[in-house]
N, CA and C atoms of all chains as a GROMACS GRO file, in nm:
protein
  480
    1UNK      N    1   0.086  -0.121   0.000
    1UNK     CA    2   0.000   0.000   0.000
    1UNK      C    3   0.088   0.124   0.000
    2UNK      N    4   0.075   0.232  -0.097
    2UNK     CA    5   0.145   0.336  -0.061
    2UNK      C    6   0.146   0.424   0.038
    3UNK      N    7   0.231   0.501   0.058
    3UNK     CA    8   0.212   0.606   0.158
    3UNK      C    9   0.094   0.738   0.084
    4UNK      N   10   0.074   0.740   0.021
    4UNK     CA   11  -0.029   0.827  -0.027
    4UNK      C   12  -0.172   0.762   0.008
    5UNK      N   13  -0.178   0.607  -0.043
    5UNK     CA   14  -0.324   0.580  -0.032
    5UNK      C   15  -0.347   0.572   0.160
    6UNK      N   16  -0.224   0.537   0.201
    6UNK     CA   17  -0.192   0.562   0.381
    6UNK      C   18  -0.274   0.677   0.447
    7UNK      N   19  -0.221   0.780   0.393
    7UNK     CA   20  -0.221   0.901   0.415
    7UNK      C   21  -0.432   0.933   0.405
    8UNK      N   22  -0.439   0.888   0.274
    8UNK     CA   23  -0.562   0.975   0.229
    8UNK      C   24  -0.672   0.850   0.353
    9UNK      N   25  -0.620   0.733   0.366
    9UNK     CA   26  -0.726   0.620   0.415
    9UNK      C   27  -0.738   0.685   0.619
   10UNK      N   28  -0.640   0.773   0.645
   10UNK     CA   29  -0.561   0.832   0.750
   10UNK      C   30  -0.646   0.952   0.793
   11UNK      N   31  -0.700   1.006   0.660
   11UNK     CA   32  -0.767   1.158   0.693
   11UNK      C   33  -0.941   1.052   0.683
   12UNK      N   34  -0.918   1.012   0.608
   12UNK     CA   35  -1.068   0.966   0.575
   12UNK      C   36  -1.102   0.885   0.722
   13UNK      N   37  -0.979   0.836   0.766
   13UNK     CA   38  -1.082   0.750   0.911
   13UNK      C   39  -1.085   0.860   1.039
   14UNK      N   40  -0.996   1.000   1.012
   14UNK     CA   41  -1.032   1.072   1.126
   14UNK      C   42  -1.126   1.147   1.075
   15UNK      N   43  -1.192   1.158   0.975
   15UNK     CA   44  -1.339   1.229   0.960
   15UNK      C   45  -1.457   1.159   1.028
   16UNK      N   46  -1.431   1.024   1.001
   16UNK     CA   47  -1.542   0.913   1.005
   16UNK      C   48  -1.520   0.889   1.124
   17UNK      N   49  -1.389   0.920   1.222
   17UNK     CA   50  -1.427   0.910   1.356
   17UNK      C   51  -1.464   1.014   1.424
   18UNK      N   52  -1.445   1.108   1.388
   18UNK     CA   53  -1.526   1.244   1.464
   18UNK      C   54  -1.663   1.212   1.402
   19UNK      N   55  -1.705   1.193   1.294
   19UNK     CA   56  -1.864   1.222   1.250
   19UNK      C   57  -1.947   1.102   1.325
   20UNK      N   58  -1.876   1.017   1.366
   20UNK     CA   59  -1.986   0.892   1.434
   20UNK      C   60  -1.941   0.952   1.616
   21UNK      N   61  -1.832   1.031   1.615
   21UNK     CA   62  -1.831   1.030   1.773
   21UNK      C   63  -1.948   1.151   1.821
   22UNK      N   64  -1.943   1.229   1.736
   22UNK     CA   65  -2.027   1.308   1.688
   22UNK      C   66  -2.198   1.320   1.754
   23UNK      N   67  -2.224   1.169   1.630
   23UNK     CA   68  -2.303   1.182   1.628
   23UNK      C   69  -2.380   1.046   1.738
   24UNK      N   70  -2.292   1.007   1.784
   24UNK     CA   71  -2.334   0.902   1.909
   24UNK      C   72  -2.360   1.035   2.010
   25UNK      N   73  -2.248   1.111   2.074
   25UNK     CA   74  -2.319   1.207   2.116
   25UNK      C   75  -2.493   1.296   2.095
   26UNK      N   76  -2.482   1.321   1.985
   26UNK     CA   77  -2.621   1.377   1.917
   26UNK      C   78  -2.730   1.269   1.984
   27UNK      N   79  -2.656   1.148   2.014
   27UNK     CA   80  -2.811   1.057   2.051
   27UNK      C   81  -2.861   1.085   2.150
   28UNK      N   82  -2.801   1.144   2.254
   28UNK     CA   83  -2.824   1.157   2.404
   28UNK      C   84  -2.835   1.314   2.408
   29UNK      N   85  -2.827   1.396   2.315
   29UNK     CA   86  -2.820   1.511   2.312
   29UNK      C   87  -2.894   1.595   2.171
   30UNK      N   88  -3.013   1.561   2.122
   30UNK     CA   89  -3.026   1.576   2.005
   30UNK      C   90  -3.082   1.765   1.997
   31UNK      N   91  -3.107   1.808   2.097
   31UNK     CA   92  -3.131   2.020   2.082
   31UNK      C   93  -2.983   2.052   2.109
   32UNK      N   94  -2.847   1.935   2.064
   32UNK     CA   95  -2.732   2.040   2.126
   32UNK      C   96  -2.677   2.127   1.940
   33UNK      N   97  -2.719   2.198   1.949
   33UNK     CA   98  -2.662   2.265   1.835
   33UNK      C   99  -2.511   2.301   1.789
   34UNK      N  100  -2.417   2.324   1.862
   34UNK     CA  101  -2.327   2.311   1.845
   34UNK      C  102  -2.234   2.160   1.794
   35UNK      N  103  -2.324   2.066   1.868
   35UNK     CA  104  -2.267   1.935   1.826
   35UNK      C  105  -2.330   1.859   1.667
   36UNK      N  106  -2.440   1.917   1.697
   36UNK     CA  107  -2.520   1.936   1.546
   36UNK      C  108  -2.458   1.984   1.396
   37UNK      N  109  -2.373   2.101   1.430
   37UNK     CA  110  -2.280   2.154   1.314
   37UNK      C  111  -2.188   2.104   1.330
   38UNK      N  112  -2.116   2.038   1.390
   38UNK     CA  113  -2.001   1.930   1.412
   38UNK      C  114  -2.033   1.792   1.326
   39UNK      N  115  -2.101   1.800   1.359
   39UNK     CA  116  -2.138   1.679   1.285
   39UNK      C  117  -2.147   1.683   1.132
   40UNK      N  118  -2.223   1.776   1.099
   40UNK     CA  119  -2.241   1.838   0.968
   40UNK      C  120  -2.133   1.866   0.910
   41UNK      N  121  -2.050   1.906   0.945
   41UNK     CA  122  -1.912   1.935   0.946
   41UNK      C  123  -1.793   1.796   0.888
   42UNK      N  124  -1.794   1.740   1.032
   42UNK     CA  125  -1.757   1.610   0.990
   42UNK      C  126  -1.767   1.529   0.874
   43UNK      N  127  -1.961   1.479   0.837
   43UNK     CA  128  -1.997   1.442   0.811
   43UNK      C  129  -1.932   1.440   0.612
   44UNK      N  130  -1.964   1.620   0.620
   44UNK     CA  131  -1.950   1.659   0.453
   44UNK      C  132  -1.767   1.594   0.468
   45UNK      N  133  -1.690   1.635   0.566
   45UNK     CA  134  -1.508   1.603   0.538
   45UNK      C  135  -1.552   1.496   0.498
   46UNK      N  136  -1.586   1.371   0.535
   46UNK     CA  137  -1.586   1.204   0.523
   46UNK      C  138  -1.658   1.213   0.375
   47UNK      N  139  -1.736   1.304   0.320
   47UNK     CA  140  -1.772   1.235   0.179
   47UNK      C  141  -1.688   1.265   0.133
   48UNK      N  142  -1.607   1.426   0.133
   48UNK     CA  143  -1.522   1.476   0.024
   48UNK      C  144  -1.402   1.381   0.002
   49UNK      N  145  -1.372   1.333   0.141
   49UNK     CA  146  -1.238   1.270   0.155
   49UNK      C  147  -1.300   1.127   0.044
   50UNK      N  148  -1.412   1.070   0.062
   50UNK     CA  149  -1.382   0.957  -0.006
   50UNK      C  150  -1.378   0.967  -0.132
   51UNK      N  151  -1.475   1.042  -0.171
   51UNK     CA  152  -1.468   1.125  -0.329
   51UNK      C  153  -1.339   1.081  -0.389
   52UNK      N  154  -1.246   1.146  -0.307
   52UNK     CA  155  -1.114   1.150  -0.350
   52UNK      C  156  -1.032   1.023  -0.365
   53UNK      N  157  -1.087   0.932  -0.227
   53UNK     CA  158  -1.007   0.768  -0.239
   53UNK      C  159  -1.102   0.731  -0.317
   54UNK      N  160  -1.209   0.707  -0.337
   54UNK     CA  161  -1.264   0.600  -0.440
   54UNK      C  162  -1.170   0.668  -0.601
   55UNK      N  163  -1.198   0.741  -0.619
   55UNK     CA  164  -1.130   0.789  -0.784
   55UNK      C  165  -1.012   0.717  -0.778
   56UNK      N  166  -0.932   0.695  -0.688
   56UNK     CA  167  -0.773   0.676  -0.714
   56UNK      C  168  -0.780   0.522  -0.642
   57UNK      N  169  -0.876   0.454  -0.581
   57UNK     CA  170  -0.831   0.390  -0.526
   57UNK      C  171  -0.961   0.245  -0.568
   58UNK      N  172  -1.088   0.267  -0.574
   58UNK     CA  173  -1.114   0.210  -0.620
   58UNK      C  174  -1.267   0.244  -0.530
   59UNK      N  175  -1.402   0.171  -0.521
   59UNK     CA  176  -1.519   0.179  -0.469
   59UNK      C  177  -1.482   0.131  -0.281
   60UNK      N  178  -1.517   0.199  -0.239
   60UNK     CA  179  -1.587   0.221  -0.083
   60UNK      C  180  -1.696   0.115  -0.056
   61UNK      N  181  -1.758   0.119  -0.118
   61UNK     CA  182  -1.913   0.097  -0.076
   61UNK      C  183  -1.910   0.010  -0.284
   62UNK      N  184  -2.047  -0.094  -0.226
   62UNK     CA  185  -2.045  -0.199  -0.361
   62UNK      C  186  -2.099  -0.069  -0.447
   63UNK      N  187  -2.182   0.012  -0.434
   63UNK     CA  188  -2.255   0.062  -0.527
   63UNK      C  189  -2.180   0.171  -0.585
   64UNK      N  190  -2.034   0.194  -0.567
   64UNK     CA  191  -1.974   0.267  -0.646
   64UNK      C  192  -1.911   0.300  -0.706
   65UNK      N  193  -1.951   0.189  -0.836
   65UNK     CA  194  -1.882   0.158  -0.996
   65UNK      C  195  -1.818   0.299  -1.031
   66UNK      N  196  -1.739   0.357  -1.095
   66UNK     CA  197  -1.706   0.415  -1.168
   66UNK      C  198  -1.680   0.429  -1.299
   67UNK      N  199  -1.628   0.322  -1.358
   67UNK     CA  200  -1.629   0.268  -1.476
   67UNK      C  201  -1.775   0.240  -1.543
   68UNK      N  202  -1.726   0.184  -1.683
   68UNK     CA  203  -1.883   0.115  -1.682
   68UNK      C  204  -1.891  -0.017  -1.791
   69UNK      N  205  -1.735  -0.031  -1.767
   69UNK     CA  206  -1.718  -0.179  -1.824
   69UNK      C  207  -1.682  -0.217  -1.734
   70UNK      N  208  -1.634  -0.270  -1.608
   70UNK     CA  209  -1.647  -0.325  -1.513
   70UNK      C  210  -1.709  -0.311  -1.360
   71UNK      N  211  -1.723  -0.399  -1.263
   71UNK     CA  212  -1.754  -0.396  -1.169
   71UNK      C  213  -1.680  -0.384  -1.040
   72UNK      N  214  -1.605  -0.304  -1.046
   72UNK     CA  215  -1.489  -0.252  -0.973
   72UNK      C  216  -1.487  -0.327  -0.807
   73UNK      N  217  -1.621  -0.315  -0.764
   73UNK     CA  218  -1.615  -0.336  -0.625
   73UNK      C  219  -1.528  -0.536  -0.634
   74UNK      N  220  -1.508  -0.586  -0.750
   74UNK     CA  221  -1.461  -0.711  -0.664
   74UNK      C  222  -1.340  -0.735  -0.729
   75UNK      N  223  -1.264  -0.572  -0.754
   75UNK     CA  224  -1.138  -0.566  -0.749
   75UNK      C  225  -1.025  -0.606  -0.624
   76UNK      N  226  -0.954  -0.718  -0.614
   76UNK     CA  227  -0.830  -0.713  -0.526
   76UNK      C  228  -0.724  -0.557  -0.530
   77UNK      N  229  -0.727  -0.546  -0.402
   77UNK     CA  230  -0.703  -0.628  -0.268
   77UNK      C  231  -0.814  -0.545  -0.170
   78UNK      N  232  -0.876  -0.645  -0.062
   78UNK     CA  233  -0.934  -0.664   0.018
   78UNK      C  234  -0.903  -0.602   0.145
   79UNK      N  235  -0.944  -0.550   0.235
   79UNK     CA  236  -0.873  -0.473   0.348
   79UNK      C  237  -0.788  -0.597   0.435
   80UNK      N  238  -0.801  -0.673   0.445
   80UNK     CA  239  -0.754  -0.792   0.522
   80UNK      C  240  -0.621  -0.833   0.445
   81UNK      N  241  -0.645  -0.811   0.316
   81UNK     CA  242  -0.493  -0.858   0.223
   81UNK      C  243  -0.372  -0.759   0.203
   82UNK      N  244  -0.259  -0.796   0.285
   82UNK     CA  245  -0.151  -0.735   0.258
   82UNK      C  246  -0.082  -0.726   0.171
   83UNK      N  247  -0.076  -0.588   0.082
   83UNK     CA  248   0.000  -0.569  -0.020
   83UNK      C  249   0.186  -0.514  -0.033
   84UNK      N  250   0.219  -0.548   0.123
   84UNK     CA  251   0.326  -0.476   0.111
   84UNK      C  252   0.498  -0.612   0.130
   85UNK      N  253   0.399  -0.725   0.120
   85UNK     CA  254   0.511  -0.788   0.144
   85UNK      C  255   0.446  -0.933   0.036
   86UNK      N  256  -2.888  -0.286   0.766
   86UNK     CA  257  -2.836  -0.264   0.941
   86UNK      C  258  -2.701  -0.188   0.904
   87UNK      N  259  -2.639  -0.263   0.820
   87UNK     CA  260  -2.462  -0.194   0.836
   87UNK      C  261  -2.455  -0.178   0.688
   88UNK      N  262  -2.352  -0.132   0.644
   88UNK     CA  263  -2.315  -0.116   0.500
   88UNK      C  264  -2.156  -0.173   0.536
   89UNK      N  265  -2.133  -0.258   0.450
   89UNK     CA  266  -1.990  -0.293   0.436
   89UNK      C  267  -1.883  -0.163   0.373
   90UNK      N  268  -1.783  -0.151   0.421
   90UNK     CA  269  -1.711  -0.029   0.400
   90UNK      C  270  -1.590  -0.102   0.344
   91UNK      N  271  -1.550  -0.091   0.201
   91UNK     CA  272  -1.371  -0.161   0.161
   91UNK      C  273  -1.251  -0.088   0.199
   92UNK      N  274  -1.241  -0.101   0.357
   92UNK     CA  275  -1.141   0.010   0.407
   92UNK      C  276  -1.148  -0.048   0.546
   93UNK      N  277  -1.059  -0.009   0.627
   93UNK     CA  278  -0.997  -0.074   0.757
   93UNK      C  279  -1.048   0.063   0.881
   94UNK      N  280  -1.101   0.051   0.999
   94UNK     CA  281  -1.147   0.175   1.044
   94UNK      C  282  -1.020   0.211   1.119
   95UNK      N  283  -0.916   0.116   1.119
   95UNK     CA  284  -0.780   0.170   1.164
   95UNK      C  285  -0.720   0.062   1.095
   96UNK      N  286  -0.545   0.148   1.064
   96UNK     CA  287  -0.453   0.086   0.981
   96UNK      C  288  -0.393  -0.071   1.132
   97UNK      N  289  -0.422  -0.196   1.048
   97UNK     CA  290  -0.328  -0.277   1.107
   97UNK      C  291  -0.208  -0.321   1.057
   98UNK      N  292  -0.075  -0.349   1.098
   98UNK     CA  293   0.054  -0.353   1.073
   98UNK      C  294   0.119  -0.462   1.190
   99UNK      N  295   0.115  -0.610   1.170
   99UNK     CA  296   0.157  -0.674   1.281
   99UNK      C  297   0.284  -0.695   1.220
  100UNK      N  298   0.408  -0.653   1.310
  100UNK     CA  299   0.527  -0.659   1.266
  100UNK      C  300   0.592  -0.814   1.380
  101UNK      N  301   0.551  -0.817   1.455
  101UNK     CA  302   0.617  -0.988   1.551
  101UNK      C  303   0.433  -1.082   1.559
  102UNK      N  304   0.428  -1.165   1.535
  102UNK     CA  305   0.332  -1.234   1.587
  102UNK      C  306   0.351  -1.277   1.739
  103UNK      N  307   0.252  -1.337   1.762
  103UNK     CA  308   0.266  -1.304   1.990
  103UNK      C  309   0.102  -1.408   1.964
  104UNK      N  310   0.145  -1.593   1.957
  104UNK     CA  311   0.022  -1.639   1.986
  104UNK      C  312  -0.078  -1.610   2.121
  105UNK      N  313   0.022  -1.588   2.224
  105UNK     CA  314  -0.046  -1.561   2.350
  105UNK      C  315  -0.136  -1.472   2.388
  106UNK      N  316  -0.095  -1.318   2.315
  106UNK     CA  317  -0.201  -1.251   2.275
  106UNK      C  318  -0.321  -1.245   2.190
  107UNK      N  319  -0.293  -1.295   2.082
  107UNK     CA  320  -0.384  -1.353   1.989
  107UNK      C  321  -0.492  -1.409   2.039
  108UNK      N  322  -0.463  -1.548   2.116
  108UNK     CA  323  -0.560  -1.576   2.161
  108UNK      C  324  -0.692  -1.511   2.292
  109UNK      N  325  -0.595  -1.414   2.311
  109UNK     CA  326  -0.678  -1.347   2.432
  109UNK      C  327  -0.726  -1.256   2.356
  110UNK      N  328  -0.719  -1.185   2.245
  110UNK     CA  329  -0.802  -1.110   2.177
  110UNK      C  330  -0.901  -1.190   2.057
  111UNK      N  331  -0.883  -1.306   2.061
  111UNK     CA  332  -1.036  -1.380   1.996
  111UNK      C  333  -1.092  -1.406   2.061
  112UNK      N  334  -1.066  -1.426   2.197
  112UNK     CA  335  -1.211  -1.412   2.302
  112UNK      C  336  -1.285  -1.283   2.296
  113UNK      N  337  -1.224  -1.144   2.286
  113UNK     CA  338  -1.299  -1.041   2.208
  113UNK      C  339  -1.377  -1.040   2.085
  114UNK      N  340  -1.338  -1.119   2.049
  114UNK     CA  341  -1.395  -1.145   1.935
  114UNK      C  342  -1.538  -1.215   1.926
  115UNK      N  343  -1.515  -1.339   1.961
  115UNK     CA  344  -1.632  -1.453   1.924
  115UNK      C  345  -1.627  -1.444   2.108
  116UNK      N  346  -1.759  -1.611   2.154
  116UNK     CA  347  -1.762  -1.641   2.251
  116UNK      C  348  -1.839  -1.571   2.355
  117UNK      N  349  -1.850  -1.593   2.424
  117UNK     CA  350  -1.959  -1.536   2.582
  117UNK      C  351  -1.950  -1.413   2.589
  118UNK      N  352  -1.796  -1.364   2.576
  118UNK     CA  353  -1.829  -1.176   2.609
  118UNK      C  354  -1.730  -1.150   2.491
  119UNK      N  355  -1.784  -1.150   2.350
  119UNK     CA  356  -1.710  -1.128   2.231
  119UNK      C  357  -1.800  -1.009   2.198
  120UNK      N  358  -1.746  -0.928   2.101
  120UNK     CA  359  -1.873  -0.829   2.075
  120UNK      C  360  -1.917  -0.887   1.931
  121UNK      N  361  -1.888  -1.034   1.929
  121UNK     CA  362  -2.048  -1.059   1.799
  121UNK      C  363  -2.179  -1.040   1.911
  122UNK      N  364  -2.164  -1.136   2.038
  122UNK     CA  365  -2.258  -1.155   2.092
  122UNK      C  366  -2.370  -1.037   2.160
  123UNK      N  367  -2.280  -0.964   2.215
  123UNK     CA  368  -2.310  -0.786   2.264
  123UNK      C  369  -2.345  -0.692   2.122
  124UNK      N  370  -2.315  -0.723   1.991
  124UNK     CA  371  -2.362  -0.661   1.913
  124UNK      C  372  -2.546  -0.723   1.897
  125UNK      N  373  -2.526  -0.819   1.901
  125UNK     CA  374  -2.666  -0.876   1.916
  125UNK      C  375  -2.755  -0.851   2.040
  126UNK      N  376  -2.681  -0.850   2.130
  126UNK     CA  377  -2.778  -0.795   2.260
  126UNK      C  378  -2.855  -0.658   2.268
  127UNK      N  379  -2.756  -0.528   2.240
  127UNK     CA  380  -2.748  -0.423   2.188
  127UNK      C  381  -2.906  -0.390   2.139
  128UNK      N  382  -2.881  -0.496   1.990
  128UNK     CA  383  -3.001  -0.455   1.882
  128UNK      C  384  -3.098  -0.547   1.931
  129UNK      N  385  -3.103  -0.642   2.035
  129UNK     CA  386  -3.244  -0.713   2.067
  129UNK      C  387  -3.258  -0.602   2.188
  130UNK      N  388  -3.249  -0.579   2.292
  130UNK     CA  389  -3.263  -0.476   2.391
  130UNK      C  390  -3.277  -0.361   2.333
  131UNK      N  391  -3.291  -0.348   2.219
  131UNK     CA  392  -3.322  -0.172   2.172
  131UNK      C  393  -3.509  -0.180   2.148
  132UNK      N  394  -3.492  -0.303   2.147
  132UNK     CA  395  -3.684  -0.353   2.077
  132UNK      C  396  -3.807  -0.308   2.183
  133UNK      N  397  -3.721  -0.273   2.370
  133UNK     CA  398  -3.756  -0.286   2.484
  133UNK      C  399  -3.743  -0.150   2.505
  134UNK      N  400  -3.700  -0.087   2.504
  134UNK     CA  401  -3.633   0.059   2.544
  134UNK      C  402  -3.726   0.173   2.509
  135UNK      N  403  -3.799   0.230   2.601
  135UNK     CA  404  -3.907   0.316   2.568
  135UNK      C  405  -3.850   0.469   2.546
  136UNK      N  406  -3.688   0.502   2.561
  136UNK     CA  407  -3.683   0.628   2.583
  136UNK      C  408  -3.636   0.641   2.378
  137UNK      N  409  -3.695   0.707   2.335
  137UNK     CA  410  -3.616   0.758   2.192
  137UNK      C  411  -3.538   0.799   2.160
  138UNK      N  412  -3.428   0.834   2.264
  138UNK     CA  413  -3.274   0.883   2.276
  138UNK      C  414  -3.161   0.742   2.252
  139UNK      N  415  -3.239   0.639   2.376
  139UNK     CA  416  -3.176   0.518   2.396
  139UNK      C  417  -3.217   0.471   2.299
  140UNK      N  418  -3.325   0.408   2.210
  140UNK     CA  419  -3.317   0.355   2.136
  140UNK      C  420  -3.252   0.376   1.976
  141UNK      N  421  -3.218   0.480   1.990
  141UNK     CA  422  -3.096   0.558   1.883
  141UNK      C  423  -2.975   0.503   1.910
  142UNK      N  424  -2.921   0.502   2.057
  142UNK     CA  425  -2.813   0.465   2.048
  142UNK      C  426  -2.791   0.317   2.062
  143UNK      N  427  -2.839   0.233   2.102
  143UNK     CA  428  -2.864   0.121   2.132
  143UNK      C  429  -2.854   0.096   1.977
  144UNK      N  430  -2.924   0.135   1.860
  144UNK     CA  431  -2.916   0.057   1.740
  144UNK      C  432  -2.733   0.116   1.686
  145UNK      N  433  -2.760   0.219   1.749
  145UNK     CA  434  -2.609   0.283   1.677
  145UNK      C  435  -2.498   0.185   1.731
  146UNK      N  436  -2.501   0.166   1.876
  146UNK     CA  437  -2.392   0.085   1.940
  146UNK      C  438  -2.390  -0.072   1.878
  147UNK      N  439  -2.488  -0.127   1.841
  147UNK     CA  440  -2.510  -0.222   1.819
  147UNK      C  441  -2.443  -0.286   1.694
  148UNK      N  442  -2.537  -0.145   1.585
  148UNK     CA  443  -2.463  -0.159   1.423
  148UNK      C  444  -2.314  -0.135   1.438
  149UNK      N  445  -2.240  -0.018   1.562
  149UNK     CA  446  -2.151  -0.006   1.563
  149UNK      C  447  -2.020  -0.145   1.579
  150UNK      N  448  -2.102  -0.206   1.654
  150UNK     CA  449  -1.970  -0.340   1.705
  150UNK      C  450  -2.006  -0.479   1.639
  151UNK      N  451  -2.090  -0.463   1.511
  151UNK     CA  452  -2.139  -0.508   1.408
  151UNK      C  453  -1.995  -0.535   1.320
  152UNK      N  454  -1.938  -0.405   1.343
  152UNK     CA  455  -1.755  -0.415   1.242
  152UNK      C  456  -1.681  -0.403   1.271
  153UNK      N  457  -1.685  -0.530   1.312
  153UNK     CA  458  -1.559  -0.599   1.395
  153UNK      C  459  -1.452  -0.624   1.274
  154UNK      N  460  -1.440  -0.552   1.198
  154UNK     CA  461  -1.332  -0.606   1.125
  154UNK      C  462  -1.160  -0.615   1.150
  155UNK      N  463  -1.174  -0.489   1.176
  155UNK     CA  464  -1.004  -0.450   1.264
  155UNK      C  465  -0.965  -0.576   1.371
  156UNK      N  466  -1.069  -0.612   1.416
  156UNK     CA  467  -1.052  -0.733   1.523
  156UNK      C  468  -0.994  -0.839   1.446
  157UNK      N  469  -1.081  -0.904   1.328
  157UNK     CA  470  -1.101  -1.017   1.267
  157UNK      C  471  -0.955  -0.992   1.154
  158UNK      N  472  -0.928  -0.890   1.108
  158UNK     CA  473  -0.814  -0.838   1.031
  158UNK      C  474  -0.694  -0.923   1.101
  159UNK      N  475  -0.678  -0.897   1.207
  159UNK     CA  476  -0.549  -0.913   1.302
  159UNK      C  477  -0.533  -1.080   1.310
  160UNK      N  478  -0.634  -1.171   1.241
  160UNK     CA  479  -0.598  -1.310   1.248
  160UNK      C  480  -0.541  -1.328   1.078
   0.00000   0.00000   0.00000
């Protein structure tokens, strides 16, 4: 794995961990407004960021072919499969 | 309930293997107090829960330890 796709998989999981810490808060707190735009906040970083890894890296989520001659999502490698050795 | 995500929610990198630990972290895993089992408790005890705050989080905590993957990665 490169240090770039490192990097971008790096920003993308500290979005996605503020936007769920976020918003587990919001459950017990749903008139807190401040935590409300936090979230919102969060929320938009974690799409933009993936925006950016799916293009270069391949689909996130099954439903997001890019191509349209293939079916990208059952491209190798797998999060479990190590590519560095 | 969950959406599968093709991405790790933290980077794993086992540089020495250590069976001794291993095995004490698949009891986290599977088994009596694994969080497959507590992910399931979670989302059956949310069915009971009259407050609408708790039952938000109860499904959230639930779906949350649903992805266990980082766990299951490390075997």
């Amino acid at each position: 794995m490169s240090t770039e796709q490192e990097m971008l998989l790096r920003r993308l999981s500290g979005a996605q961990f503020a936007a769920w810490e976020t918003h587990m808060f919001l459950d017990t707190h749903p008139n807190d407004g401040l935590a409300l735009e936090a979230n919102k906040k969060y929320q938009a970083k974690f799409l933009e960021v993936s925006k950016e890894y799916e293009s270069k890296y391949g689909p996130l989520n099954h439903g997001d072919t890019y191509g349209d001659t293939r079916f990208e999502w059952v491209n190798d490698p797998w999060p479990w499969e190590r590519t560095d050795d | 309930m969950f959406q599968y995500e093709k991405k790790l929610q933290y980077p794993i990198n086992i540089k020495t293997t250590d069976p001794k630990l291993a095995s004490l972290i698949i009891t986290q895993y599977g088994g009596p107090d694994g969080e497959l089992g507590a992910s399931i408790r979670y989302l059956s005890q949310r069915f009971a829960m009259p407050y609408p705050e708790l039952k938000a989080l109860l499904t959230d905590i639930g779906s949350e330890v649903a992805k266990l993957h980082s766990n299951s990665t490390i075997f």
